[in-house]
N, C-alpha and C positions, 0 to 999 in steps of 0.2 A: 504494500500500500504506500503511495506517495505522502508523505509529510507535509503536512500545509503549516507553512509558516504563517505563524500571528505575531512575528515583531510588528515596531513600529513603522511604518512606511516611509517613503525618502521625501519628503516636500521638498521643493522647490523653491529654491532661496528667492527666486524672480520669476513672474509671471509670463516675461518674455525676454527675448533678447535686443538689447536697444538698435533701433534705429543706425542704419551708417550714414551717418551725417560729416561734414566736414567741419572744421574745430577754426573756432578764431576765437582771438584774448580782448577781454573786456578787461582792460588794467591789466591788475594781476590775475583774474577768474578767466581761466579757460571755459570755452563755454563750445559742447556739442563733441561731435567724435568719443573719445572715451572717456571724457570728463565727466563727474559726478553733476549732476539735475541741482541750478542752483539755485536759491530762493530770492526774490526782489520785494521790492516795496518801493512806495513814493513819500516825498515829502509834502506836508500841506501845508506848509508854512511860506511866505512870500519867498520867492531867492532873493529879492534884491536884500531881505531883514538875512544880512548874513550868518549873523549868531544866532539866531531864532533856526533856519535851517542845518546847522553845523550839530548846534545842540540836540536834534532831531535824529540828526544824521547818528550820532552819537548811541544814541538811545534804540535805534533800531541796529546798529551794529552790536551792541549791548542784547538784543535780543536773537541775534542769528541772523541778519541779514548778510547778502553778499554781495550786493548791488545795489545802489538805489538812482533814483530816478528823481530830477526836478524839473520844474517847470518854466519855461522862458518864454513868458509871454508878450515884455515888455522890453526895453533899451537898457534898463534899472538893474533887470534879470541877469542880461547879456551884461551885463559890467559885473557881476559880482562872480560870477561861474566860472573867472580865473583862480579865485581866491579859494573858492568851496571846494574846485579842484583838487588845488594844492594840498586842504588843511584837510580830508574827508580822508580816514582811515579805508577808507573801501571806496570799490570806485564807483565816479557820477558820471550817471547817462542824463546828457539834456532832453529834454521834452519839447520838440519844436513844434506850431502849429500856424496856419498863415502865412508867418514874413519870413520867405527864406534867407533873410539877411540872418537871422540867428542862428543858420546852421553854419556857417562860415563862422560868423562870432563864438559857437560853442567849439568848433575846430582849432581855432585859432587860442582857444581860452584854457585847451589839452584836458578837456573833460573825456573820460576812457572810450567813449560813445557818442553816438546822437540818435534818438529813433526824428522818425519823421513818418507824418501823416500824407501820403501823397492827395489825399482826394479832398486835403481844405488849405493846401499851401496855393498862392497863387503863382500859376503858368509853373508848376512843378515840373514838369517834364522837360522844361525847356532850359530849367539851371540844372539840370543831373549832370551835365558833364563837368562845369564848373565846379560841382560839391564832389565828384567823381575824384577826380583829382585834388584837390583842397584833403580832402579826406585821404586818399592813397599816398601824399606826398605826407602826411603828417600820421599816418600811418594808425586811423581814427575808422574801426569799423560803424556801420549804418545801418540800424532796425528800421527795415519797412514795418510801419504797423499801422496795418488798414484795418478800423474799426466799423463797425456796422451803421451808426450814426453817422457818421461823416464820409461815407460812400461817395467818390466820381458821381456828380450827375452821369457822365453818361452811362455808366454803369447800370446805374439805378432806371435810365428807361432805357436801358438791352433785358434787364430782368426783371424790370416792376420793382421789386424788394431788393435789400440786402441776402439774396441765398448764397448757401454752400460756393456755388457755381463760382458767383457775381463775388465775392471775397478775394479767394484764388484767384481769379484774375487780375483783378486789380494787383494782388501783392507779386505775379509771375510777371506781370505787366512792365512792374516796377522797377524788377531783378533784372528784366530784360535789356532794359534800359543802358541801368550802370553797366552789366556784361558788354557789350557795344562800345565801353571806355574801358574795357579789362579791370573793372571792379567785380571782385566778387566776394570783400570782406563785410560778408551782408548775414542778417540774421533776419526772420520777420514771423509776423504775427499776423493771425486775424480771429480778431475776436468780436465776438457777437455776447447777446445778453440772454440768449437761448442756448443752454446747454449739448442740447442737439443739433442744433443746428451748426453750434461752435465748434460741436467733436467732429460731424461730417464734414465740414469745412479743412482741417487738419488733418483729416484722413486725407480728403485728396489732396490736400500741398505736400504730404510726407509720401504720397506716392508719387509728386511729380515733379520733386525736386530735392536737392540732398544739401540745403541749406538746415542751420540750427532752428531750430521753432522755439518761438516763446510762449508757452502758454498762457493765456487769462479768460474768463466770461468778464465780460466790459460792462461796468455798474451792474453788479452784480449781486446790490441790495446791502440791507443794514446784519448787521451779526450773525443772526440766527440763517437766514434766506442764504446770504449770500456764501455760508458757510458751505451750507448743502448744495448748492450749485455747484461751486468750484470743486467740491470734492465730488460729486457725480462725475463732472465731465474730465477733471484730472486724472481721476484713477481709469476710465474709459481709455485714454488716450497712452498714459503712462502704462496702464497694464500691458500695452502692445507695444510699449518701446519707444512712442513718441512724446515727444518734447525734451529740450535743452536746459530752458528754466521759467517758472512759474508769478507768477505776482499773482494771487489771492485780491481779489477788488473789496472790499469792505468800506462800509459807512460806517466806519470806526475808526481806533487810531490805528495809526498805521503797524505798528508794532505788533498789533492784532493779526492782521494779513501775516507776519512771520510767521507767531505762533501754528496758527494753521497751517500754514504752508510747509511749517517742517514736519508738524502732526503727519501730513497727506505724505510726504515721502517715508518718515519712518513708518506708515503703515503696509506702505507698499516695499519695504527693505531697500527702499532707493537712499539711505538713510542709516548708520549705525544706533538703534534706537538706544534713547536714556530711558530716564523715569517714563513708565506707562501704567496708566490704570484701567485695570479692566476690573468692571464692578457689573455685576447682574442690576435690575431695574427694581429690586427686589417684591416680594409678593406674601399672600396671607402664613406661609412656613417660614418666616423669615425670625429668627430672635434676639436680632438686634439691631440696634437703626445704621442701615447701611449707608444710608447718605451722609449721615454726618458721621459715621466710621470712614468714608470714603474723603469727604473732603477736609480734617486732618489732618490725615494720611498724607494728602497728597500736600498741602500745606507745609507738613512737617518736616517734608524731601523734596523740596521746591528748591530747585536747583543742584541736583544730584548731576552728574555729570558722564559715572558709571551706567553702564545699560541695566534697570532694573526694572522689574516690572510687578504691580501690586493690584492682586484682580480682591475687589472686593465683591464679599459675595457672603449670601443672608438666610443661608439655611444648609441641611446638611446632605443634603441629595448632590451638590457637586463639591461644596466646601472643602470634605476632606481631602479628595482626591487634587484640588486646585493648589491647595497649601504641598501636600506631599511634593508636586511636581517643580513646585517654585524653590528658589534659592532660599528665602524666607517667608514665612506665610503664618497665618493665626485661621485655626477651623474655631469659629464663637461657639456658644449656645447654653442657654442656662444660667448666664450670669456669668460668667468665665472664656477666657479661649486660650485655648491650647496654640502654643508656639513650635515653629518647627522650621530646622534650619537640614538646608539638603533633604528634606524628606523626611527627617529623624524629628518626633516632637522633644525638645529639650528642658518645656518648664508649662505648666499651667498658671495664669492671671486672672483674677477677677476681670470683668468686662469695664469698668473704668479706667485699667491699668495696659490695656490692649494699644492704644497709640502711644502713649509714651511709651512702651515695651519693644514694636514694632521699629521706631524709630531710632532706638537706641544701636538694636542691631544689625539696622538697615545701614547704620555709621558705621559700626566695626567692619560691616562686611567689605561698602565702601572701601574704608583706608584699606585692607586689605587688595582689593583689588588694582589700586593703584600702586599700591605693594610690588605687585606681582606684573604693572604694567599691561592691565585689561586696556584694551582700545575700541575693541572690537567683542561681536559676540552678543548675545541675548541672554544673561540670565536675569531673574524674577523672583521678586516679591509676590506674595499672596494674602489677601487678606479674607478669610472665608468664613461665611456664619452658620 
């Protein structure tokens, strides 16, 4: 009789294999080819208010960002964007819209970047050789990012609407362009406010061209909305290998948009993941308040920097088996929970004594691990009731 094996089965570290794209440097962030998926954000603060931006700048570099982006709407903008440059621990892509006099001014100002809106600058098509070169000689790659709001008229009555179609063109339109001047350190986008229609859109530009893609759904809504958007159509996209790097759109601070944003790669292991909570939603078997066992917990490891991971969970049909599996984990119930490190329970707590317990060993383990020079790798906390 044949042997049926019941080990555990091989997952799959990634969903797919990335995209072959070709690689060009934003500052120091490689970005596309074999470079890690890397996360952006914008500032909302004026450029021309140099320290109001720098500080910002700061504050999302402080949260994981690796690019950010500012806005140069004005003469004010374009004079200050040498200095933000200079002094922006990570590098700044200007935001041009309109006057293509500021993409020359952000060229000239050695911001790492410049994206550019083709379908609201005016007579765009007609300086691309002039930014072609301005850009190649100072050696300043160029994100087309055609957004669904700001569509080419003519675009928009060849297809009625912003579709899939009508996007891609526009941005294949645009590459065409610069290529015709032997530019091709281009990166682009197209985003729309339709998750579907944003993934389809990306689908066909990663089949018919081997530039870096940047992901985003454009106004994408306030916290909650825009969360779930971006995560539908990222992990869509990214599960199959496409895209370069993301910006999260949020009606929030911007620092917000990191958070997620890096959430959405370590879920997908595009990402060496830290602290993660996985907590059940908990239900009427539940014997202890998992929400506020949950948030804590995670309060109390805020800012762990080790990969660990702490599933809270409120009763004992998975509890135990969650704690065993984790690096550390507490199975509750009754008033008490059981501690357990590797799998082995090491000490029972009353249930008031469960997060300050949790977190004390969640620190030893920590320093050890750093100890030992963990970098990499997933192990886990568990929190189970």
């Amino acid at each position: 009789m044949t042997a049926i094996s019941l080990g555990i089965p091989t997952v799959p570290t990634r969903l797919a294999e990335r995209r072959k794209s070709r690689q060009i440097q934003v500052g120091s962030v490689a970005v596309g080819g074999d470079a890690p998926v890397s996360v952006q954000s914008m500032t909302t603060t004026r450029t021309s208010d140099i320290g109001a931006t720098l500080q910002q700048i700061a504050e999302l570099t402080a949260s994981g960002c690796q690019i950010v982006r500012v806005a140069c709407p004005t003469q004010d903008d374009a004079d200050a964007l040498a200095t933000i440059a200079r002094k922006s621990s990570i590098p700044v892509i200007a935001d041009i819209h309109f006057q293509p006099k500021y993409v020359f001014a952000a060229i000239d100002a050695g911001c790492a970047a410049v994206r550019v809106n083709p379908g609201n600058i005016k007579q765009f098509d007609d300086k691309v050789k002039e930014i072609a070169k301005a850009a190649k000689d100072a050696g300043t790659p160029i994100r087309i990012g055609v957004n669904a709001g700001s569509l080419d008229a003519r675009l928009l009555k060849k297809y009625g609407k912003a579709t899939p179609e009508a996007l891609v063109e526009s941005a294949l339109w645009e590459a065409s362009l610069f290529e015709e001047h032997d530019f091709r350190d281009i990166k682009i986008s197209v985003k729309h406010n339709d998750p579907v229609v944003m993934v389809e859109a990306y689908r066909q530009l990663a089949a018919q061209c081997d530039y870096p893609l940047h992901l985003g759904v454009t106004e994408a809504g306030p916290a909650f909305q825009g969360t779930i958007k971006s995560a539908v159509a990222f992990g869509a996209l990214l599960s199959q290998g496409i895209g370069d790097t993301i910006r999260v759109s949020l009606s929030a601070p911007p620092a917000e948009e990191i958070k997620v944003g890096i959430q959405i790669l370590e879920s997908l292991n595009l990402r060496q993941r830290r602290l993660e909570i996985v907590s059940c939603p908990s239900c009427g078997r539940a014997q202890v308040d998992v929400y506020k066992l949950a948030e804590e917990v995670t309060a109390g490891l805020d800012g762990m920097t080790v990969p660990l991971r702490v599933a809270v969970m409120g009763c004992v049909v998975n509890g135990p088996g969650e704690a065993r599996e984790a690096d550390l984990g507490v199975a509750s119930g009754n008033g008490k929970g059981q501690i357990f490190v590797k799998g082995e329970v090491i000490k029972t707590v009353p249930e008031s004594k469960i997060v300050e317990t949790l977190i004390e060993e969640a620190l030893k383990i920590a320093e050890q691990m750093e100890k030992d020079g963990v970098a990499s790798g997933e192990p886990s906390v568990a929190i189970a009731g």
